[in-house]
Every structure is written in structure tokens, then in C-alpha cells.
C-alpha positions in Angstrom: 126.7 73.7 86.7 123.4 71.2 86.7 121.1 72.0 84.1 117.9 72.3 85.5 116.0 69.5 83.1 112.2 69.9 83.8 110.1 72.4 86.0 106.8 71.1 85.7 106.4 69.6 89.1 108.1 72.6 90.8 108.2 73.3 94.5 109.6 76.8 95.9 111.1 76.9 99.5 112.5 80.2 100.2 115.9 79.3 102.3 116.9 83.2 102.7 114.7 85.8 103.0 115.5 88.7 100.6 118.8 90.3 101.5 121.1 93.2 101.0 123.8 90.6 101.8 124.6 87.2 99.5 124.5 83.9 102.9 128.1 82.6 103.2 129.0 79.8 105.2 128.9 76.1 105.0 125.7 75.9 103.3 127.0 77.8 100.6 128.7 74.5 99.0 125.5 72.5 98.2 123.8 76.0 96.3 123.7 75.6 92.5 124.6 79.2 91.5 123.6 80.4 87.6 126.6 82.3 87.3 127.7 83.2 83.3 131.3 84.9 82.0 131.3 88.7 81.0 129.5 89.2 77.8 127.5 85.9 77.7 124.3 85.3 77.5 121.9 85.7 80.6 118.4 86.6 80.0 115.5 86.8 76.7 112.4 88.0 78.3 109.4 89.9 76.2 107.3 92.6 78.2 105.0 95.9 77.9 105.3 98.6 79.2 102.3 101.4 81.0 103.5 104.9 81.6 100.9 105.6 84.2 102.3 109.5 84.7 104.6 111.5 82.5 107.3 111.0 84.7 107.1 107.2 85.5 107.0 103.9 83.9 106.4 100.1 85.1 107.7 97.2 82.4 106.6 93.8 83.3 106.7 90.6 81.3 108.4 87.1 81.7 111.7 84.8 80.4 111.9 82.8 77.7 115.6 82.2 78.2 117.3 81.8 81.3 121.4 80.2 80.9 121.6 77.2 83.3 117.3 77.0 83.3 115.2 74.2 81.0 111.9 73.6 81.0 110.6 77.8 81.4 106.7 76.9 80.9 104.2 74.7 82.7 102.8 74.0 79.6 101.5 74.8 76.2 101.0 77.8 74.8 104.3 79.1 75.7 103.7 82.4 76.8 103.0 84.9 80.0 100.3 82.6 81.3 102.6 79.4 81.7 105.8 81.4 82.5 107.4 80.1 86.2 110.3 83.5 85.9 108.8 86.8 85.4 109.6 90.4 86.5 108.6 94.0 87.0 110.3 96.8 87.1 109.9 100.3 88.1 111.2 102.9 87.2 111.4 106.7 87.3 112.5 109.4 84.7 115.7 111.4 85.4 115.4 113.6 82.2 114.4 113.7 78.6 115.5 115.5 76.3 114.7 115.8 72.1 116.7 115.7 69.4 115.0 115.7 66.2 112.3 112.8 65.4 114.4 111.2 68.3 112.9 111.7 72.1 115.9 110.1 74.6 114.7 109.2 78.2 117.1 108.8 81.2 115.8 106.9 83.8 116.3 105.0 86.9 114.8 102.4 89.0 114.6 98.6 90.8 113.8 95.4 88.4 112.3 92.4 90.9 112.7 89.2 89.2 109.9 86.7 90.5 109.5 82.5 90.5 105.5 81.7 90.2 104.4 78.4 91.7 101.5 78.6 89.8 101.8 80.8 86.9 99.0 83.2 86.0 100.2 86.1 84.0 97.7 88.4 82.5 98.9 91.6 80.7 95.8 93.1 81.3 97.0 93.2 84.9 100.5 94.2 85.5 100.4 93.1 89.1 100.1 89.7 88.2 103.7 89.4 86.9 104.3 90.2 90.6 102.5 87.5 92.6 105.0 85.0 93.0 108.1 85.1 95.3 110.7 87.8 94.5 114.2 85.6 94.2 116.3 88.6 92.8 116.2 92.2 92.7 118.5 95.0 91.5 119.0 98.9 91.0 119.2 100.1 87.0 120.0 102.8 85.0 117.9 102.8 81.7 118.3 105.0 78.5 115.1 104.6 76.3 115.5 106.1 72.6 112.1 106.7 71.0 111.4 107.1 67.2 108.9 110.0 67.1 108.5 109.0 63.6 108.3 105.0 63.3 106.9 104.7 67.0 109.4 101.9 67.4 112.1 102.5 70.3 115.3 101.0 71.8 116.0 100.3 75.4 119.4 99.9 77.4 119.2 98.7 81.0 122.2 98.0 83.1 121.2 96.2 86.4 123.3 96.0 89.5 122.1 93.3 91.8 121.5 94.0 95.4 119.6 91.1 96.7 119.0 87.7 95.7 117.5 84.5 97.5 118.2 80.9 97.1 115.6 78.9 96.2 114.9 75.0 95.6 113.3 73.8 92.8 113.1 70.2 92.3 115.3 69.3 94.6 118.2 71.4 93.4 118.9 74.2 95.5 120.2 77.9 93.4 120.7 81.5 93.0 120.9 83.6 90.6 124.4 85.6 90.6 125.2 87.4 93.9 124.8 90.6 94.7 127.2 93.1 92.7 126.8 91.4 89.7 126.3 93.5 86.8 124.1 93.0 83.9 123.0 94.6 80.1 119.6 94.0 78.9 118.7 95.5 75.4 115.6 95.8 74.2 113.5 96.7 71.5 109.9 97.9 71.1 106.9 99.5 69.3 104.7 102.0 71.0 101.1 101.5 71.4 98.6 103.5 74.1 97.8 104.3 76.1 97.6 100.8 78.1 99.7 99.5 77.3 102.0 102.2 76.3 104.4 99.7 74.1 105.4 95.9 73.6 109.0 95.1 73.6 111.6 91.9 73.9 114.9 91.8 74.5 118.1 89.8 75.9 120.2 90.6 78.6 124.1 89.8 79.2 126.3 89.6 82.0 129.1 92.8 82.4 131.0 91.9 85.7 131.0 92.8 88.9 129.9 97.2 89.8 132.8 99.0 91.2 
């Protein structure tokens, strides 16, 4: 797999629009796919969080790891304004339930993963970590366990991916997994609020392919 060395010069073509369905054919051969083995690593990303009603909650933040990816920043400082790779995710809450000092949240929703020709993100505006082109999104299932009493809390996503695109940057064409793949992000975090409602960070790994 080709290490992508430097991204400061990056250019985005968008070969496949968004699809429910991975391209296969002939072109397929010349596509540099990030693929990693069960358990490795994938992902480090650090994010915040808004709860903007009681029963929903949009994360958003950007990568400061991605296996097969160098060169994450256009510059310095290294941080959400000079991040190319950022997502947002969405997300709605199945149940929650208490258990002591311990509140446990069961919730579901769609992470997009985005690639920014010119990054700009701001986390005093959680849309911004949406304005470049999406290049991956997938379904999750997330368990949040908050500390009533420490206002810290711990986060479990697994992701299922059901669309990606391929993109070109620097003359190397890629894709991120295929659609199927299966991965574990845990994170951990410290609640704030109301805006934003916490900061977290957090690694993700790869589990396989969904049944």
C-alpha cells in the first residue's frame, strides 16, 4: 500500500459519486485502497460534541491519524483549522437509562467522513467540519457512559460502512475500505455546556466485515 508522503498541494477529483454500492471493474486495479487487518489501528480523531435537544446529539471534529495517510495538516498549528480529514456525525438516542452516579445512553446514527480542499474548521461552528466533500459514510451504534459525578464520560461507536468514494489526491487515486467494513472507535471525554456539551478524542480500529 503507497504511503501517501505529503498533502500540502492537494487536489480532490471525486471519480464516484457517493454510493450504496463499492465501483468494480477494470478501474478498480489502479485504486489505492486504505484497507487495515482486524483489530489494527484505523483512526485518532479529537471532537466535541452539542446536544442541541434531549434526545439528539451531533459530534464533529477531525483526524490526527489515519493508517496509510501522512502529511494530515496544511500547516502549523496542527489542529481543526489545518485539518484536510474531518467528520460529523449524527446521531439519535435509542434509550437511557441510570444506574447510580452512572447515566448509560444508547444511541444510533450516520458518521460522514469529509476531505477539505481548503481547511477551515471552526468549533464554534459545527457545520464547518462539513464543508468539504463527503468521501465515506457509515451507519453506528454508540453506547455513551456518563460519570454523573466526575463529568468525564466514555464512548463506544461501531460503524458499518455503506458508502465510500474514491478520490485522487496528489496523483494517487484511493478509498477508504469498502462498504461492509466494520469499525470500533473509543473515545473518551469531559463534559462541558451547554455549547459545547463536551470535548472528547479517541481512536478507532478495524472489526471485519458486518454479517
Amino acid at each position: 500500500m503507497k504511503i501517501i508522503k505529503n498533502l500540502t498541494f492537494i487536489t480532490v477529483f471525486i471519480l464516484a459519486l457517493i454510493s450504496t454500492h463499492s465501483s468494480r471493474g477494470e478501474s478498480d486495479k489502479t485504486i489505492e485502497e486504505i484497507r487495515v487487518g482486524e483489530g489494527q489501528l484505523l483512526y485518532e480523531i479529537i471532537g466535541q460534541v452539542i446536544n442541541f435537544t434531549p434526545t439528539t446529539s451531533t459530534q464533529f471534529g477531525y483526524y490526527t491519524y489515519i493508517e496509510g495517510v501522512d502529511g494530515l495538516f496544511a500547516g502549523a498549528p496542527e489542529n481543526e483549522t489545518t485539518a484536510w480529514f474531518t467528520f460529523h456525525r449524527e446521531t439519535t438516542n435509542l434509550r437511557v437509562t441510570a444506574n447510580g452516579p452512572l447515566r448509560i445512553i444508547s444511541r444510533a446514527g450516520t458518521t460522514t467522513v469529509y476531505l477539505n480542499a481548503v481547511p477551515a474548521g471552526n468549533f464554534s461552528d459545527p457545520d464547518s467540519f462539513r464543508a468539504g466533500t463527503p468521501i465515506q459514510i457509515s451507519t453506528l451504534r454508540q453506547q455513551v457512559i456518563v460519570d454523573t459525578v466526575s463529568q468525564t464520560f466514555t464512548v463506544v461507536n461501531q460503524d458499518t460502512i455503506t458508502s465510500n468514494s474514491v478520490f485522487s489526491v496528489n496523483g494517487s487515486t484511493n478509498q477508504i475500505g469498502k462498504v461492509g467494513d466494520v469499525f470500533r472507535t473509543t473515545k473518551n471525554g469531559h463534559l462541558s455546556g451547554p455549547v459545547p456539551s463536551g470535548y472528547f478524542a479517541g481512536y478507532s480500529v478495524a472489526a471485519g466485515k458486518s454479517k
